[in-house]
N, C-alpha and C positions, 0 to 999 in steps of 0.2 A: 493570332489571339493574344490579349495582353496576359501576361503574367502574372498571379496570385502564389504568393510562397506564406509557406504555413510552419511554424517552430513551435517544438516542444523540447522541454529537456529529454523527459523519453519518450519511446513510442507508444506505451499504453498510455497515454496522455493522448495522443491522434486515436486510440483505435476507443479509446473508451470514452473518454472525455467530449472525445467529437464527431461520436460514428457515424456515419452518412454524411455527414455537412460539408465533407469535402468534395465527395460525389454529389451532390447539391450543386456546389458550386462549379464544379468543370463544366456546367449549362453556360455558362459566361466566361470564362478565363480559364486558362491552361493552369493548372494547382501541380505546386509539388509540394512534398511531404520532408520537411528537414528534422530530423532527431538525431539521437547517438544509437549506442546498441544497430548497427550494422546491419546484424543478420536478423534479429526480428524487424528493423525498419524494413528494409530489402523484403520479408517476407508480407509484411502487410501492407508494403506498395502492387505486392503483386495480387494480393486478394482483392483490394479496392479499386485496380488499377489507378493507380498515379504514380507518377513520375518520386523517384526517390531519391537526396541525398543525406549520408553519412556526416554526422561532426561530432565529435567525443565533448560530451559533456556530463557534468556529473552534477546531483544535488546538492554535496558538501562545497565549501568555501576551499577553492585549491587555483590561488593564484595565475601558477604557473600555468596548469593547465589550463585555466578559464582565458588568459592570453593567447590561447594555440587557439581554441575554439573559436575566438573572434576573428585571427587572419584567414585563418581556412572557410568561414563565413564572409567575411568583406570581400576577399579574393573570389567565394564562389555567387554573389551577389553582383560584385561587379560584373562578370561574366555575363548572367543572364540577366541584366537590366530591366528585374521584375515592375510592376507598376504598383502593385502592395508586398509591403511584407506584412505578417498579423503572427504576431507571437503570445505566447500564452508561457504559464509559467515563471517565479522568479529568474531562474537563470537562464534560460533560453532569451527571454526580455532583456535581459540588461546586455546579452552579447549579442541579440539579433535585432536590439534598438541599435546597439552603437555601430555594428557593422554596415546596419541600412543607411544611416545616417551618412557616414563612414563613402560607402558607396552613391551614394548619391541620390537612395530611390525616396521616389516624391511622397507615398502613402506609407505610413510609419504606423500599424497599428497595436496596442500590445492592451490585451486581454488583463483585468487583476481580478485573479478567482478564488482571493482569502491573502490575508495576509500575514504570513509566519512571526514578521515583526511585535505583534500583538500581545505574545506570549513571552517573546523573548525578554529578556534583561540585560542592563551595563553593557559593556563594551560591544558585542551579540548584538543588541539592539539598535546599539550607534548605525554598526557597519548594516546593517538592514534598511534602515532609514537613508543610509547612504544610496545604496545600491538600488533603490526604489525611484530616488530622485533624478538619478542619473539614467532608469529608465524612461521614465519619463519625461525628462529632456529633450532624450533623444526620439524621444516619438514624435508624430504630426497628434495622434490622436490616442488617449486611453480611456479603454471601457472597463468600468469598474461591471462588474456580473451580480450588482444588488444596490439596491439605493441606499443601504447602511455603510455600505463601504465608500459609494459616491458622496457620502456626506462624510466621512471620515476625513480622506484624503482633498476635501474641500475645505474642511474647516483647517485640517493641521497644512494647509497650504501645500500640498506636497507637486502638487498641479494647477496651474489656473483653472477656473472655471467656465471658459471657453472649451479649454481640450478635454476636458471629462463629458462622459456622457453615457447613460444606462441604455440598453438595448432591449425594443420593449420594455418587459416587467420583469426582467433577470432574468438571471441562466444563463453560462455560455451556449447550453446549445437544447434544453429544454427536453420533453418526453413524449417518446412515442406511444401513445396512449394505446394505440392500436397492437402493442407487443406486451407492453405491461396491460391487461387485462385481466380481472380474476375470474369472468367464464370458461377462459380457457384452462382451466384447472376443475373439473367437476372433485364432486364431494368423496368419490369413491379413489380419486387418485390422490387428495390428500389426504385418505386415511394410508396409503401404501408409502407416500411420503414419512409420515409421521413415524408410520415402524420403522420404517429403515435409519431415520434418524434415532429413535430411540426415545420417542416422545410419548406417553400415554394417552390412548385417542381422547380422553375428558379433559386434556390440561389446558389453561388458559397459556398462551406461548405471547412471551415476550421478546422481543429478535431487535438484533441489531446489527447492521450492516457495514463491513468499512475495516481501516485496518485499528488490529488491537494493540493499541497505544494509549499512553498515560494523554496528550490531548484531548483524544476521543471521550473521554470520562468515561474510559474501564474500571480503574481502581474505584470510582463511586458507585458505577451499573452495579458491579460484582457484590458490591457491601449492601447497596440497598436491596439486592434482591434474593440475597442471603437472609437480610430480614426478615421479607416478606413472603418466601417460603415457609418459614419456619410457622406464619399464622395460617397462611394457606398452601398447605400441601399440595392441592391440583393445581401447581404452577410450573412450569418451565421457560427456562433462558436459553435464547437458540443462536450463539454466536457465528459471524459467519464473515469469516476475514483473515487476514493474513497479522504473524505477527511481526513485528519487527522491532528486534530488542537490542538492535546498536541504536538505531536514531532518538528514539524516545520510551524506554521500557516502564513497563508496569511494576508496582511493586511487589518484593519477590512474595510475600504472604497473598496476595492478591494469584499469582499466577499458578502457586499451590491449590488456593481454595478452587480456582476453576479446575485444575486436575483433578480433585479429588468427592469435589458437588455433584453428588446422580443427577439434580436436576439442571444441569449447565451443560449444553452441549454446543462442542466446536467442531463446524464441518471445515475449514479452512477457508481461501479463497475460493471459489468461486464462476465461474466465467459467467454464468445463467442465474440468477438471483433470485427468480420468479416461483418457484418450485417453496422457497423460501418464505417468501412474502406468504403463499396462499394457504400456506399450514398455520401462520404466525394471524395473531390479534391486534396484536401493541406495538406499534416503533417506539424502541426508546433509543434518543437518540442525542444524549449528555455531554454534545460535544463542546471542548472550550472556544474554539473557533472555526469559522468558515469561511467558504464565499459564495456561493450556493447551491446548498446540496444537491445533489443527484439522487442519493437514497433515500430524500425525505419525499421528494416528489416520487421516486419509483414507489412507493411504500403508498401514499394517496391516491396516486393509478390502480394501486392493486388494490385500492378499499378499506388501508388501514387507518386508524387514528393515531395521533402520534405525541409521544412527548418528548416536547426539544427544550433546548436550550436558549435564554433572550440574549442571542447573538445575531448578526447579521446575516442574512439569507433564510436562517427557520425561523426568526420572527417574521420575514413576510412571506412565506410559505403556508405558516401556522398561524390562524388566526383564533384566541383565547375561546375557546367552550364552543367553536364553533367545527373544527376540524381538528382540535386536538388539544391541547395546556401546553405553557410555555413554560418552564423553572427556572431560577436564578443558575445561574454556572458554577460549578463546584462545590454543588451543595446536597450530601448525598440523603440528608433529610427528606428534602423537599421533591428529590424524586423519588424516595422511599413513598413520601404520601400520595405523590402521583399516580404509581404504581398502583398503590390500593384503592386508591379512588376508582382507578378501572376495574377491576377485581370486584369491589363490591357496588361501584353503581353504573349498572351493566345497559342500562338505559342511555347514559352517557357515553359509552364506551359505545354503544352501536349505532346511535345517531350520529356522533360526532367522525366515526368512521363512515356510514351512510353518505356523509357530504362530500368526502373527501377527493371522489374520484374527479366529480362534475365540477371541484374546483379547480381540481390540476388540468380536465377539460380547455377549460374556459379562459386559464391565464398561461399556459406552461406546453401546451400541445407545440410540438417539434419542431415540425414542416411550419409554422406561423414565426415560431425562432428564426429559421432561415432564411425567411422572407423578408425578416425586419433588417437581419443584418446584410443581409444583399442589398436592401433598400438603401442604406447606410453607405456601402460601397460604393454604388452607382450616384447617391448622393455627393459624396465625395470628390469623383472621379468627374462630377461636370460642374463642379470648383475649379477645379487646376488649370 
């Protein structure tokens, strides 16, 4: 059976980012599983059964190490003389484009599912723009995961317009509608939800999913909806994420007001999000950049409306007054007014939620993801 090798930087990138899609695929090709983190790769090769190897890689820019990662990749690519490699992630891409390359293998695929470059600045940005291109180089083929991003990297040239190409209608790997479902939550189990979190059964709950980072537009969430309590008291913020205050911290008055607002509550990460969703009203979701959400679609599956931000992936996710409002980026006004717009015109907020499921239905359902990009594959593969 030919061989299908799959790269991420880490492993909850394979177990979350692409659950099922590898077991999907071993119907056709022998898959194995390449990330860092050893013992949790090792242990989620063994849950999904796939074949698993180890390469120490990290998210930060570390030279030296990003050199070891590459020969131990070439060297183990040579070896098994896979017929695709498909990587995801900046850094797994740039070392698991050049090692394929490197090695010889004919199908070079690598996934672009946001791009950090965007935000960055000066010299930061250079070396980003660098290390982008040089993936892409080294690919046979890259699939941007949103048509905002495929016109991005179209326009600033970063790739011909031969090797880009959108998979379906976006999403690396799309939603299981049949899991995110809000039946399976009756009314009596989210009011048992709502105590234990600490929510008032009347409150209109505003939630947001993901990690709590200055990116994400925390420090605006926080400010707008510290406003917007103060008009309306039956309100709650239900955060639900991890933080992480080396890479990108919030500011420190912002991380105070969440410790010390009855109405903000942080349950952490996460594993099972759904419990979540089906207590919550509103996604807000202020992020400055993406490439296409997972929790704005999980959030649509479970029936919510949502307010994002006019970036790539929630502008085509979120279509204006129709499944949710779109806001400028970094603007805590205008999701301050967003907010109250659900709040006080509650006919919008439930029709627009109302749609939202049968949209993520109809363009975003899973199993149709994995179909397209299988198609793609075997497209591919009777080129060669």
């Amino acid at each position: 059976m030919k061989k299908l090798i799959r790269i991420t930087t880490v492993p909850l990138s394979l177990e979350k980012l692409l659950e099922g899609q590898l077991n999907f695929m071993q119907r056709e090709y022998e898959v194995i599983a390449v990330s860092s983190e050893k013992n949790k790769l090792n242990e989620l090769g063994r849950e999904i059964g796939v074949r698993t190897y180890p390469v120490a890689m990290t998210r930060e820019i570390t030279p030296i190490k990003d050199l070891g990662s590459l020969w131990y990749l070439y060297r183990f690519l040579k070896k098994e003389k896979p017929l695709i490699v498909h990587t995801h992630t900046p850094k797994a891409g740039v070392a698991g484009m050049i090692a394929a390359k490197m090695a010889g293998v004919p199908l070079r695929l690598h996934t672009v599912a946001g791009l950090p470059l965007l935000e960055a600045q000066g010299l930061k940005k250079k070396m980003l723009e660098y290390v982008e291109k040089v993936t892409f180089a080294s690919a046979t083929h890259v699939y941007p995961n949103s048509v905002q991003i495929y016109k991005y990297l179209k326009d600033k040239k970063f790739a011909s317009k031969d090797k880009l190409k959108v998979i379906g209608k976006g999403s690396s790997n799309g939603i299981d509608t049949g899991y995110f479902d809000p039946s399976l939550f009756p009314n009596e189990e989210n009011l048992k939800i709502r105590k234990s979190v600490g929510i008032p059964e009347n409150d209109l709950v505003f939630i947001f999913v993901g990690r709590l980072v200055r990116d994400k537009g925390i420090n605006e969430l926080v400010e707008a909806f510290d406003k917007v309590n103060k008009e309306f008291p039956e309100t709650s913020l239900l955060l639900v994420g991890p933080f992480e205050a080396e890479l990108d911290p919030l500011k420190p008055e912002i991380i105070e007001k969440m410790s010390i607002h009855s109405k903000i509550k942080e349950v952490g990460y996460q594993s099972d999000v759904r419990p979540f969703f089906s207590i919550a009203d509103v996604l807000t979701f202020p992020s400055y950049r993406e490439g296409f959400p997972n929790v704005v679609m999980q959030a649509g599956a479970m029936g919510l409306t949502s307010i994002v931000t006019d970036i790539n992936g929630c502008n085509e996710i979120i279509k204006e007054g129709v499944n949710g409002t779109i806001i400028p980026v970094k603007n805590t006004k205008a999701l301050y007014d967003a907010m109250k717009k659900m709040i006080v015109d509650e006919e919008f907020r439930k029709s627009t939620g109302a749609k939202s499921r049968k949209l993520i239905k109809e363009n975003f359902e899973r199993r149709e993801v994995w179909k397209a990009l299988l198609a793609e594959y075997k497209r591919l593969e009777a080129q060669l």
